[in-house]
C-alpha positions in Angstrom: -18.3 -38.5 15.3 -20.8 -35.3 14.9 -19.3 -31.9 14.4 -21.5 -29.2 15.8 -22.4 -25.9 13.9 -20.0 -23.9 14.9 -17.4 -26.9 14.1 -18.9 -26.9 10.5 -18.2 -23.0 10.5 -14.9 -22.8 11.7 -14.2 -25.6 9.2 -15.9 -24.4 6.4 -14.4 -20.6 7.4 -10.4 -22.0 7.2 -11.2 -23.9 3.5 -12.3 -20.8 2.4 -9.4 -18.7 4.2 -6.9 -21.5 2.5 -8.5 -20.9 -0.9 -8.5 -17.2 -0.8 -4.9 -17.1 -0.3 -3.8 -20.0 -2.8 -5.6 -17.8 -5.2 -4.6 -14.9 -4.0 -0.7 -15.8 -3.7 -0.8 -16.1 -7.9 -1.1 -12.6 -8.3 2.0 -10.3 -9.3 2.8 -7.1 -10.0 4.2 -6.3 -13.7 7.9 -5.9 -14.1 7.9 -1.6 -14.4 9.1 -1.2 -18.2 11.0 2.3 -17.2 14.3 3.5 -18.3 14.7 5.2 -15.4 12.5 4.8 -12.8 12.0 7.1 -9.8 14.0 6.1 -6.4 14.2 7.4 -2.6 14.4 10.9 -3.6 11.3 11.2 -6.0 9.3 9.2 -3.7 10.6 11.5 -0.6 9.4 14.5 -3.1 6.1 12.5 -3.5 4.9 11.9 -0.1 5.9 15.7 0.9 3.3 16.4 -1.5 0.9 13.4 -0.6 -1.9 16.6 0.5 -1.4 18.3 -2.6 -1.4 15.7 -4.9 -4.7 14.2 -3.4 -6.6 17.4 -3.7 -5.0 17.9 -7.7 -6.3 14.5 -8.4 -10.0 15.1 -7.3 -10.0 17.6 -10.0 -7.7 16.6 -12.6 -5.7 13.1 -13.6 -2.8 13.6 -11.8 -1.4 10.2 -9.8 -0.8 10.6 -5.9 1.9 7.5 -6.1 4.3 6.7 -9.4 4.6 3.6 -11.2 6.4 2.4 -12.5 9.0 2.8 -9.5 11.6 1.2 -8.2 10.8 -0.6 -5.2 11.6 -0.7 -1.7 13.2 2.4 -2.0 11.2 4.2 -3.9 8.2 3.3 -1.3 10.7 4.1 2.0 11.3 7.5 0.6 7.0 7.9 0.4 6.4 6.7 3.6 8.8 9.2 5.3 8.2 11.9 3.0 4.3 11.4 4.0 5.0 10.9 7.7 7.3 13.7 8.0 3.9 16.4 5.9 1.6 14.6 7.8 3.2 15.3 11.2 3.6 11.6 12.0 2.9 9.6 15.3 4.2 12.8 17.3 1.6 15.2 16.3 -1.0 13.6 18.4 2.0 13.6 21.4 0.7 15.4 24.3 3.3 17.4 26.3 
């Protein structure tokens, strides 16, 4: 039975795609070492002042996102802190 080209491709494309993600499904983030890690309120803080943040670290070492954090909440509280500064999906809401 001959495979054409473009059954070689596809073949040789889904090996690689099964490769990249046995390799990449080893990979783990570090436990976060903190006494007291920040939570939904820090990160709500945080992605408020996601704007400010950026432009501070262009010029000086200042982190836009902390870690060690604690998680899920920690990341909720960013991504509604951010949305809510950055006007969200209604700022491009016509009337």
């Amino acid at each position: 039975m001959e495979f054409s080209m473009r059954s070689r491709g596809f073949l040789l494309f889904l090996v690689g795609m099964a490769t990249l993600l046995y390799v990449i499904s080893c990979a783990h983030q570090p436990e976060p070492t903190a006494y007291n890690p920040p939570g939904f309120f820090m990160g709500l803080i945080h992605g408020f002042t996601i704007l400010f943040s950026f432009l501070g670290s262009i010029f000086f070492d200042i982190r836009i996102y902390a870690f060690p954090n604690s998680g899920f909440f920690y990341d909720l509280g960013y991504l509604l802190g951010a949305g809510a500064f950055l006007g969200g999906g209604g700022a491009s809401a016509g009337s």
